[in-house]
MARPA-484808 format. One line per field, with one value per residue: z negated, y, x negated of N, C-alpha, C, O, CB in turn; residue number from 1; residue in three letters. Coordinates in Angstrom, 3 decimals. Glycine has a CB too. Layout:
BEGIN
n.up c(Z:...)
n.north c(Y:...)
n.east c(X:...)
ca.up c(Z:...)
ca.north c(Y:...)
ca.east c(X:...)
c.up c(Z:...)
c.north c(Y:...)
c.east c(X:...)
o.up c(Z:...)
o.north c(Y:...)
o.east c(X:...)
cb.up c(Z:...)
cb.north c(Y:...)
cb.east c(X:...)
vexgu c(NUM:...)
vomar c(ALA:...)
//
This chain:
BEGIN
n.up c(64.762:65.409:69.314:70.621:72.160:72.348:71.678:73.287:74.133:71.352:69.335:70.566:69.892:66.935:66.457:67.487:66.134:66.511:65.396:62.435:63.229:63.850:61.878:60.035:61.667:61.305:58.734:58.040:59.229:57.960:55.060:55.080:56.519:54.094:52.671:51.334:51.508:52.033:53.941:55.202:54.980:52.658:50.881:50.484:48.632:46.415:45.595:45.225:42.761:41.148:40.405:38.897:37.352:37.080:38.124:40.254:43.578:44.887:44.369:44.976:47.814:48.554:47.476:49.506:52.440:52.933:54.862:53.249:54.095:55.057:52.620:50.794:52.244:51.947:49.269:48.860:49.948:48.598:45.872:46.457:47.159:44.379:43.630:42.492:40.431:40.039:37.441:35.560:35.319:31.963:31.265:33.313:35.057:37.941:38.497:39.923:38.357:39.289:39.274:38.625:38.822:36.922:38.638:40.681:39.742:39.146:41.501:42.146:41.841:43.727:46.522:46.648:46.664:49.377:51.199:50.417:51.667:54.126:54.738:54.419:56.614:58.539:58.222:59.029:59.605:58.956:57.055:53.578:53.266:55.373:55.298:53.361:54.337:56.289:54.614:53.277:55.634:56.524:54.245:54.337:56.955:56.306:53.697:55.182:57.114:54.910:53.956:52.338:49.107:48.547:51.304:51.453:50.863)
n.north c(57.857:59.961:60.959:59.679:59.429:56.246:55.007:52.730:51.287:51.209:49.730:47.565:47.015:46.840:44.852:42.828:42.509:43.533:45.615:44.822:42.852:43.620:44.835:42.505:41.588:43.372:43.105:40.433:40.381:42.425:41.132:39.075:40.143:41.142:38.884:37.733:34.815:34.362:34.920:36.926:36.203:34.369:36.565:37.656:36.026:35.727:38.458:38.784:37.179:37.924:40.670:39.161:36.702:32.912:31.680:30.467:28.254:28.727:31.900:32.689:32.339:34.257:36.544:37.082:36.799:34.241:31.242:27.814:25.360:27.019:28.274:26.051:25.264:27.195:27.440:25.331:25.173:27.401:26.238:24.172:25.610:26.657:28.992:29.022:27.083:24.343:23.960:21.603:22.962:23.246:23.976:22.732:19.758:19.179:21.339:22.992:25.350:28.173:29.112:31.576:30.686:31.038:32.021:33.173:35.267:36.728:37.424:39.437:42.025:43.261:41.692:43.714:46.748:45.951:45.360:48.092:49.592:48.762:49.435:52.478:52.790:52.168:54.111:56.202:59.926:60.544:62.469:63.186:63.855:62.758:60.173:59.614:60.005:57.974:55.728:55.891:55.769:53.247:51.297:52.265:51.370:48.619:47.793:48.348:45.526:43.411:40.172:39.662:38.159:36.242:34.812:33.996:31.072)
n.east c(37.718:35.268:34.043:31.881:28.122:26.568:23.678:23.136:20.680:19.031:20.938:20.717:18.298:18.527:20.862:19.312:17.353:14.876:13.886:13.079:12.301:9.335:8.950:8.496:6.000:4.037:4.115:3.643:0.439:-0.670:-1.042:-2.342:-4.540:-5.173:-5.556:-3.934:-2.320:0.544:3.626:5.906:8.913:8.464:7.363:9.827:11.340:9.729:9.541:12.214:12.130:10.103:11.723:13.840:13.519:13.842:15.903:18.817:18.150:20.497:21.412:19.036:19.078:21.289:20.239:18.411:19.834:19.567:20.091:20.835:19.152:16.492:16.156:15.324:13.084:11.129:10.703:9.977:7.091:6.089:6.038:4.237:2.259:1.786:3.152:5.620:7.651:10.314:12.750:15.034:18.672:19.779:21.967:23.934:22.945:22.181:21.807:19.104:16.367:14.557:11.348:8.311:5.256:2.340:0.194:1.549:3.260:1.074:0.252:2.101:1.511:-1.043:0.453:2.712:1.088:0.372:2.865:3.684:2.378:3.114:5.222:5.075:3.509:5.473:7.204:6.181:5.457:7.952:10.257:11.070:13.554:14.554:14.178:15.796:18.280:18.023:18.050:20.425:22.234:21.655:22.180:25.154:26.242:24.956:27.486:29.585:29.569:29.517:30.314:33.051:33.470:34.787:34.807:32.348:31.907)
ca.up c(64.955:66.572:70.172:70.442:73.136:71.767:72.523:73.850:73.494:69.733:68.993:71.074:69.235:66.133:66.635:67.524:65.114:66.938:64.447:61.450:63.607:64.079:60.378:59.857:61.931:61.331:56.920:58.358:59.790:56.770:54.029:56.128:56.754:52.467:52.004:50.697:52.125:51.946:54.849:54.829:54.345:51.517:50.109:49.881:47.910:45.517:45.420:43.987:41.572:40.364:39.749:38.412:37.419:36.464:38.824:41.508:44.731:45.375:44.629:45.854:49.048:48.121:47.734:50.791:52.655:53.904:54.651:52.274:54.779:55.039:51.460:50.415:52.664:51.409:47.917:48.806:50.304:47.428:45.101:47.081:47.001:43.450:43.057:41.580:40.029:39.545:36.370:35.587:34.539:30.723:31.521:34.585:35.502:39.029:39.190:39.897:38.094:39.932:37.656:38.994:38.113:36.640:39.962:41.391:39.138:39.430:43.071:42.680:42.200:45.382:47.138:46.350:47.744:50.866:51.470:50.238:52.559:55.435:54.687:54.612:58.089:59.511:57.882:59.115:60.435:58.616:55.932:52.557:53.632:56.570:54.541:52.367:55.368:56.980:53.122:53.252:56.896:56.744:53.357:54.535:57.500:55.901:53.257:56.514:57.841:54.329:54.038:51.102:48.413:48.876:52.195:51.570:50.951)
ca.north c(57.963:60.688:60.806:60.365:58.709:55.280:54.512:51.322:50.512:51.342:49.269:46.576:47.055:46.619:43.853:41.663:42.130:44.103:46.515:43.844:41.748:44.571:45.074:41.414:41.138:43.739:42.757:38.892:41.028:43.164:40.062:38.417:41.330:40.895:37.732:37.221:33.528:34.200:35.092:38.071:35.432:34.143:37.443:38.063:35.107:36.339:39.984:38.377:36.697:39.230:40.867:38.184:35.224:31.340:31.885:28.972:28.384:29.399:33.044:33.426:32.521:34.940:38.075:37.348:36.279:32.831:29.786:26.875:24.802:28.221:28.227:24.910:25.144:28.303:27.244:24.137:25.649:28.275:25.828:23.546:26.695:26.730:29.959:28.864:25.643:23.857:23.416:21.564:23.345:23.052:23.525:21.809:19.273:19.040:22.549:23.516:26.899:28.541:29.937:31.974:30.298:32.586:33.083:33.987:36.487:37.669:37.978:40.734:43.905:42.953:42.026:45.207:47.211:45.469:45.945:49.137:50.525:48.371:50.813:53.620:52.836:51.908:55.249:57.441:60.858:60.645:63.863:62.499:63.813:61.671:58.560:59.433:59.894:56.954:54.749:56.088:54.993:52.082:50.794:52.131:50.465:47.130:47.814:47.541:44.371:42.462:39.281:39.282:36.904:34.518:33.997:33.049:29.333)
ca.east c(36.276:34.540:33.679:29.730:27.534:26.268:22.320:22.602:19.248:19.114:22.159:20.396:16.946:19.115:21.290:18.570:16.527:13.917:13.096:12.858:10.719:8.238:7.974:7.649:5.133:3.241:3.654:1.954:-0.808:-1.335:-1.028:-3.256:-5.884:-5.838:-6.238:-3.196:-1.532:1.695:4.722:7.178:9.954:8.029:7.903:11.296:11.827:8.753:10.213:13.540:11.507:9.506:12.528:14.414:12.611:14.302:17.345:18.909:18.195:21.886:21.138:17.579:19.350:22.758:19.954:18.103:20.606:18.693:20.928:20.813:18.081:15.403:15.539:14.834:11.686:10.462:10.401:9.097:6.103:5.884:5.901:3.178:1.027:1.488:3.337:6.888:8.241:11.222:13.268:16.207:19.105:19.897:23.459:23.881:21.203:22.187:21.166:17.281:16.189:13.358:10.505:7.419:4.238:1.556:-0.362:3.178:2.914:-0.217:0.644:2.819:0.700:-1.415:1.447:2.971:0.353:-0.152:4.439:4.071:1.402:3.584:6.408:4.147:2.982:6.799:8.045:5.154:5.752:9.586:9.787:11.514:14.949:15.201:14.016:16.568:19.234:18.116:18.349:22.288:23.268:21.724:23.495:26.672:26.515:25.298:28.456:30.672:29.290:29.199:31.661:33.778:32.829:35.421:34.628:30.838:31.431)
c.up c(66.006:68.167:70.447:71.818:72.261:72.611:72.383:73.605:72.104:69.461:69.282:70.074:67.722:65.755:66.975:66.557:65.209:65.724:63.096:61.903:63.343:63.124:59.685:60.419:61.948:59.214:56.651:58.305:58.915:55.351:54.770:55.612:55.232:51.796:50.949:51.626:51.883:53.205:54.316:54.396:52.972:50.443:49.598:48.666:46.292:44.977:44.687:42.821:40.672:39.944:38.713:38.263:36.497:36.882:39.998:42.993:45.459:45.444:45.014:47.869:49.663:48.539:49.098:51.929:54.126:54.212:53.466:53.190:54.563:53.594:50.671:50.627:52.643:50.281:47.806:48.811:49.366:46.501:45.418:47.096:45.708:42.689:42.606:41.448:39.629:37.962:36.509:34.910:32.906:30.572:32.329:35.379:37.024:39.887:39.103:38.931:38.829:39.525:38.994:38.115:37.920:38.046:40.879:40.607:39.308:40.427:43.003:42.878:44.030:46.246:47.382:47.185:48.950:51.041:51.862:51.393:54.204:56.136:55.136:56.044:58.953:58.940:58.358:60.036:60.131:57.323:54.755:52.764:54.397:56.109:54.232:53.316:55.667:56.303:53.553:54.216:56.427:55.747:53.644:55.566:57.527:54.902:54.465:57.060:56.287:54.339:52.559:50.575:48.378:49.880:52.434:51.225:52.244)
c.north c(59.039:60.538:61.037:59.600:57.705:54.979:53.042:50.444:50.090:50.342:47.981:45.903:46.239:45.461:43.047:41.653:43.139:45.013:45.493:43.173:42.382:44.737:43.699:40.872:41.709:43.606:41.268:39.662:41.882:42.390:39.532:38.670:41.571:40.013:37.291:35.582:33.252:35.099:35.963:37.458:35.113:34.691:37.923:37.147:35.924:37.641:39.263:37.986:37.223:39.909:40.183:36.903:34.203:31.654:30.599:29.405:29.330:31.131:33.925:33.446:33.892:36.544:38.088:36.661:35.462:31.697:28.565:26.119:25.657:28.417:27.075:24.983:26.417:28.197:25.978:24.066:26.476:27.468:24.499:24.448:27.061:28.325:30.312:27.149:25.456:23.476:22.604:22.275:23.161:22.487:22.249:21.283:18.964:20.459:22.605:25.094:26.820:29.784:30.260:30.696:31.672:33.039:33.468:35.055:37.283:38.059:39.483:41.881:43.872:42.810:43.005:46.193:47.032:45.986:47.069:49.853:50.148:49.332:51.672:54.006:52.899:53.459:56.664:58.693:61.473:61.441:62.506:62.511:63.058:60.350:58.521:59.220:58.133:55.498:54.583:55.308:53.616:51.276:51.102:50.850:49.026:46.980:47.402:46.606:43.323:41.868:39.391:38.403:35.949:33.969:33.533:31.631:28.922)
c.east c(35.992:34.390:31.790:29.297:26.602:24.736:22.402:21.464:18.959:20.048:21.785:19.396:17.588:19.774:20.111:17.598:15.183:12.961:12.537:11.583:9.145:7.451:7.307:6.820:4.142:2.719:2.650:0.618:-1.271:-1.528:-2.289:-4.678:-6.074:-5.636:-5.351:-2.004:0.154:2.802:5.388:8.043:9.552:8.135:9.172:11.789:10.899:9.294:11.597:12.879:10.969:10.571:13.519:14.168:14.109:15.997:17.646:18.650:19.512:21.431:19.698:18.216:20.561:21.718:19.100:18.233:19.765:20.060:19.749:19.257:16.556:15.453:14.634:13.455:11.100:10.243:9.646:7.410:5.427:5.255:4.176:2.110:0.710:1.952:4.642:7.132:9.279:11.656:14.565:17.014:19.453:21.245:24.026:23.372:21.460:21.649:19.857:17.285:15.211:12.570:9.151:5.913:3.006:0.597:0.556:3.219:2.204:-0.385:1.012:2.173:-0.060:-0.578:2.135:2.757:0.112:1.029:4.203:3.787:1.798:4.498:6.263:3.891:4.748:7.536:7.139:5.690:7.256:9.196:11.140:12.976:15.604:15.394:15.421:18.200:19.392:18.659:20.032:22.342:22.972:22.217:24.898:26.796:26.448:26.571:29.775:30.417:29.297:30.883:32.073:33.710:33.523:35.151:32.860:30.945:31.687)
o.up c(67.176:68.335:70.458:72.534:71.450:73.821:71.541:73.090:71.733:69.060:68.570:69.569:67.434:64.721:66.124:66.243:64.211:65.389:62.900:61.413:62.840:63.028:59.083:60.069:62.420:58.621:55.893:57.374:59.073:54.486:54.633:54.900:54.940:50.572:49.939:52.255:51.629:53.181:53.100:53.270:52.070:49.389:48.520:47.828:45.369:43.759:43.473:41.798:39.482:38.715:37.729:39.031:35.697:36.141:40.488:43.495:46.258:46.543:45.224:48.789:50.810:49.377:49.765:52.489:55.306:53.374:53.124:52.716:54.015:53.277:50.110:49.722:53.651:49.945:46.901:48.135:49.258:46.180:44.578:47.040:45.511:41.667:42.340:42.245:38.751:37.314:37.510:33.786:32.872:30.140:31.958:36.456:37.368:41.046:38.038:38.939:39.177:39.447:39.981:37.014:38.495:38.376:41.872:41.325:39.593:40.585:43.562:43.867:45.096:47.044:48.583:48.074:49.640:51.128:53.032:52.033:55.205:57.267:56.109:56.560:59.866:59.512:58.086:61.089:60.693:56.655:55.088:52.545:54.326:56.335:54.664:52.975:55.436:56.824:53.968:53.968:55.988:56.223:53.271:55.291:58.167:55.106:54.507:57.976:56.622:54.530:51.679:51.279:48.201:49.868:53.368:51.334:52.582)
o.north c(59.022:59.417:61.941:59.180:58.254:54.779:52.334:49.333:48.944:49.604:47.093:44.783:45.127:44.929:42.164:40.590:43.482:44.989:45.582:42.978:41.850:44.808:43.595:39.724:41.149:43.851:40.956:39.523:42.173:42.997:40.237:38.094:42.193:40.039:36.677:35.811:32.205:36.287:35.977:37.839:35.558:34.239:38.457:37.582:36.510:37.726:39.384:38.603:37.075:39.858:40.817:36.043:34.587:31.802:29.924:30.511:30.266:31.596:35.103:34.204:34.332:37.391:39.123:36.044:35.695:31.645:28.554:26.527:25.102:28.910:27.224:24.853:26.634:28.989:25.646:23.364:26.339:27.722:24.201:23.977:27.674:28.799:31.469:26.264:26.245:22.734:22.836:22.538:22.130:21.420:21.142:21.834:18.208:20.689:22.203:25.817:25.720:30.966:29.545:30.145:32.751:34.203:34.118:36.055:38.454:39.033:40.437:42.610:44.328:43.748:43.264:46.617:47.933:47.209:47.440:50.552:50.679:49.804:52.056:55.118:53.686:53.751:57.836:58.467:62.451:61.239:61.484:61.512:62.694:59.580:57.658:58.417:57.345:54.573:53.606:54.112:52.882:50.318:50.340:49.732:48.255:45.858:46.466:46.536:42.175:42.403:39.158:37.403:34.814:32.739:32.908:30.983:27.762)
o.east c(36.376:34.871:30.954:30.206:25.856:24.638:21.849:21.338:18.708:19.148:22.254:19.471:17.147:19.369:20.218:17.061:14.549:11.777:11.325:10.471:8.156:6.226:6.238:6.545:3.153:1.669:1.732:-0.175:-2.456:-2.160:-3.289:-5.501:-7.095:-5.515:-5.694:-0.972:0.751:2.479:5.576:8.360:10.262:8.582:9.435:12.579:11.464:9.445:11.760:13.172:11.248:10.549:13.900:14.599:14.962:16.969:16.741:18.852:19.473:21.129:19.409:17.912:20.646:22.029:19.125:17.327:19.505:20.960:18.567:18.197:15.604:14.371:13.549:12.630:10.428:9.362:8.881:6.657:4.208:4.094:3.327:0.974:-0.340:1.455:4.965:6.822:9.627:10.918:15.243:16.586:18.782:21.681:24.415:23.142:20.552:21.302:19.390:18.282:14.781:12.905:8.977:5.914:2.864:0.371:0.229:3.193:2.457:-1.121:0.472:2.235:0.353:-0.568:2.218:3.495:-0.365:0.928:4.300:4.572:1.316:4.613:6.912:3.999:5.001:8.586:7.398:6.286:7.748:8.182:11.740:13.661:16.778:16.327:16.185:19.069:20.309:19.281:20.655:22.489:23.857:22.826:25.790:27.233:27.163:27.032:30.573:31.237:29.007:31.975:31.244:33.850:33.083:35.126:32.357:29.904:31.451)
cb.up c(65.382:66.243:70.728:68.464:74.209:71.789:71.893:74.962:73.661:69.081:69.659:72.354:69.052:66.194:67.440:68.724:65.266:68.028:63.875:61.285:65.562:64.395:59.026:59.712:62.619:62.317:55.840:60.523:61.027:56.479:53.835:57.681:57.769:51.534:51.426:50.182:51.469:50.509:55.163:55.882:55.100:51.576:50.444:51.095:48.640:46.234:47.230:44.373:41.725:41.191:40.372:38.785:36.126:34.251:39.702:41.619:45.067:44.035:43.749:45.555:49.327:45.860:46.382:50.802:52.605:52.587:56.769:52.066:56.312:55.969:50.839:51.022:53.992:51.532:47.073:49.910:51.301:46.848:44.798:48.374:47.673:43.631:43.673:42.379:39.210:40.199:35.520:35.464:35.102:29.986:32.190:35.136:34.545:39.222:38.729:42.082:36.655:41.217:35.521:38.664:38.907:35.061:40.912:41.224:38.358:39.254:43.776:41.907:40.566:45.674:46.923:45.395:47.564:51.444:50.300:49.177:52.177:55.328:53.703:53.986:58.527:59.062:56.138:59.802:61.781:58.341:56.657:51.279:54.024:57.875:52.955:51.214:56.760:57.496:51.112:53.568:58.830:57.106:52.052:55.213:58.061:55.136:52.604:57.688:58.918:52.951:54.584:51.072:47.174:48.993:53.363:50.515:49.927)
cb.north c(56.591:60.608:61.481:59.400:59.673:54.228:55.096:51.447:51.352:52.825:49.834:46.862:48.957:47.298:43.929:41.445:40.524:44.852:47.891:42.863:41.369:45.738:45.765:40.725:40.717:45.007:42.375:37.900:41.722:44.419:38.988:39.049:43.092:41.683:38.080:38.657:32.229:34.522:34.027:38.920:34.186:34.061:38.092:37.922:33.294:36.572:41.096:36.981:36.093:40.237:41.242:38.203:35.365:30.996:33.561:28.157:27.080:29.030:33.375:31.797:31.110:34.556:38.840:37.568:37.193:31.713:28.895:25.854:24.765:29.716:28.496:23.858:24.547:29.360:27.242:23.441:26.153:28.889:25.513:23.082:28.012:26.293:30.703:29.733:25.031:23.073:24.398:20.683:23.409:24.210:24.578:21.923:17.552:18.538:23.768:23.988:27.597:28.658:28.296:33.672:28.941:32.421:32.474:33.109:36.466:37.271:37.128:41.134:44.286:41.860:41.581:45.611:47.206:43.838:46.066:49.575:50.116:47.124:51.438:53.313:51.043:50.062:55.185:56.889:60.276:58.964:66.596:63.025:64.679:61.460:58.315:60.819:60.854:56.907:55.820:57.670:55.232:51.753:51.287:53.645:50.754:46.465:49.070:48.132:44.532:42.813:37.535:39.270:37.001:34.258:34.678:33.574:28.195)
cb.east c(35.666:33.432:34.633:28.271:26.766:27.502:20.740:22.426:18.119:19.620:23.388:19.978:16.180:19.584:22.286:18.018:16.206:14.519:14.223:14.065:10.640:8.592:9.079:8.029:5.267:3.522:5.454:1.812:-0.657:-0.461:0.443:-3.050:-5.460:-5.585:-7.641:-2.534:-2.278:1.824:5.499:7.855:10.263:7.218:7.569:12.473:11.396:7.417:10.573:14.657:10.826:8.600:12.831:15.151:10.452:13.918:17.336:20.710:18.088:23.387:21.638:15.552:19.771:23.583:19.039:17.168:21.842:17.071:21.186:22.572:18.567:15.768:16.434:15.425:11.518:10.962:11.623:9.515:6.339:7.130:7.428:3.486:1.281:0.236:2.874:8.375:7.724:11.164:13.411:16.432:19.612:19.627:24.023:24.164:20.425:23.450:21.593:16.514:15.966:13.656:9.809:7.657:3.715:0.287:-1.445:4.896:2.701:-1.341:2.067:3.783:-1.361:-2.062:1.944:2.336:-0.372:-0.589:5.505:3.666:-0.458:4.248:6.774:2.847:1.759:7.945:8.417:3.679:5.569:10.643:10.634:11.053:15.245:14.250:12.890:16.347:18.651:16.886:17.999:23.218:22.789:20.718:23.409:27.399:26.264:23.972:28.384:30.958:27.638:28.313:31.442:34.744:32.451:36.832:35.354:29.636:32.311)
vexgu c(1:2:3:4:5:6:7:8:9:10:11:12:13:14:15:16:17:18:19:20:21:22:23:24:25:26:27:28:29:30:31:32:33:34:35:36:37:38:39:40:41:42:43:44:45:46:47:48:49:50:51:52:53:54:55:56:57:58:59:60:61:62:63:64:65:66:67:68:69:70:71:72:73:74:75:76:77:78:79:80:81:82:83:84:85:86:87:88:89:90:91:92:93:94:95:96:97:98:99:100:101:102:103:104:105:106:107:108:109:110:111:112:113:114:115:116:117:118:119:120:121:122:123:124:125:126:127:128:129:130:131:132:133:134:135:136:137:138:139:140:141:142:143:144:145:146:147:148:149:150:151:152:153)
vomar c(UNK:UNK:UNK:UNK:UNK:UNK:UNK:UNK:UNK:UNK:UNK:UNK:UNK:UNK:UNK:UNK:UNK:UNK:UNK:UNK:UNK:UNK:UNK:UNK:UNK:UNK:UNK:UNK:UNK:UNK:UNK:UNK:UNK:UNK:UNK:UNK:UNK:UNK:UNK:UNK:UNK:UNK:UNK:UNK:UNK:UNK:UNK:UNK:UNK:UNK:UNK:UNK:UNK:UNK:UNK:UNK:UNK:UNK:UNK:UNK:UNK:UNK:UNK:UNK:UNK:UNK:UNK:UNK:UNK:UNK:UNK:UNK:UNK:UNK:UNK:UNK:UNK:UNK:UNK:UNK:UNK:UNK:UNK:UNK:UNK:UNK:UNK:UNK:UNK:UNK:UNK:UNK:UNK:UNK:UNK:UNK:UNK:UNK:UNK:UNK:UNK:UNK:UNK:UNK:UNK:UNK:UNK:UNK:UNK:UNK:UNK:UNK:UNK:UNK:UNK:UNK:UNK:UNK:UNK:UNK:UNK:UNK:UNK:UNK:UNK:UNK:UNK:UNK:UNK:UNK:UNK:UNK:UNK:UNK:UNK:UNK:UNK:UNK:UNK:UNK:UNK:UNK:UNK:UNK:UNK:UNK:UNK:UNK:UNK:UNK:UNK:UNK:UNK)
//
């Protein structure tokens, strides 16, 4: 490895979360400000869904990597708001599927827009090249921090 000087701070900001927090608290404050009732966590779950609808708890938690507890009660709540529902599996009835309901659906475009324009704001002043820089590191460097799939149980 190179010889570089490590910003401390940055590394700090990072590791704790700092920067994440910032955006999730400024994506509350823009859901919010449109009247949409739903949580950044929330969204993530929704954003899997929308992509991939009637999937298990197991891998809504697998893509945004929640523990087993923080999922449960995010779908619980979802589903209490009326914007996904439980199935049983077909295969394996001990499994749940987890299905959008149609105003979970109809969420998404609005939702969307509100994210998008969160982005917009957290990326402001960054030219397309940098985005595109910044996309790379930061998948490499989550590629070096992921656990190998045997050791996720």
């Amino acid at each position: 490895m190179e010889d570089f000087m490590l910003d401390y701070e940055l590394v700090f900001a990072v590791i704790s979360g700092k920067v994440s927090s910032a955006i999730n608290r400024r994506m509350y404050r823009d859901l919010r400000n449109a009247g949409l009732d739903i949580t950044p966590e929330q969204w993530s779950v929704l954003m899997f869904l929308w992509q991939q609808d009637g999937v298990t708890q197991r891998e809504i938690a697998d893509a945004t990597y929640k523990d087993k507890p923080s999922i449960t009660r995010l779908i619980d709540n979802l589903e209490r708001q009326g914007l996904l529902y439980r199935k049983q599996d077909n295969v394996d009835r001990r499994t749940n599927k987890i299905f959008l309901t149609q105003a979970g659906q109809d969420l998404h475009k609005s939702a969307r827009v509100v994210t998008l324009g969160t982005m917009q704001t957290a990326l402001n002043g960054l030219n397309k090249q940098e985005i595109e820089q910044a996309q790379y590191l930061l998948k490499k460097v989550f590629s070096n921090i992921q656990e190998p799939e045997s050791s996720k149980e």
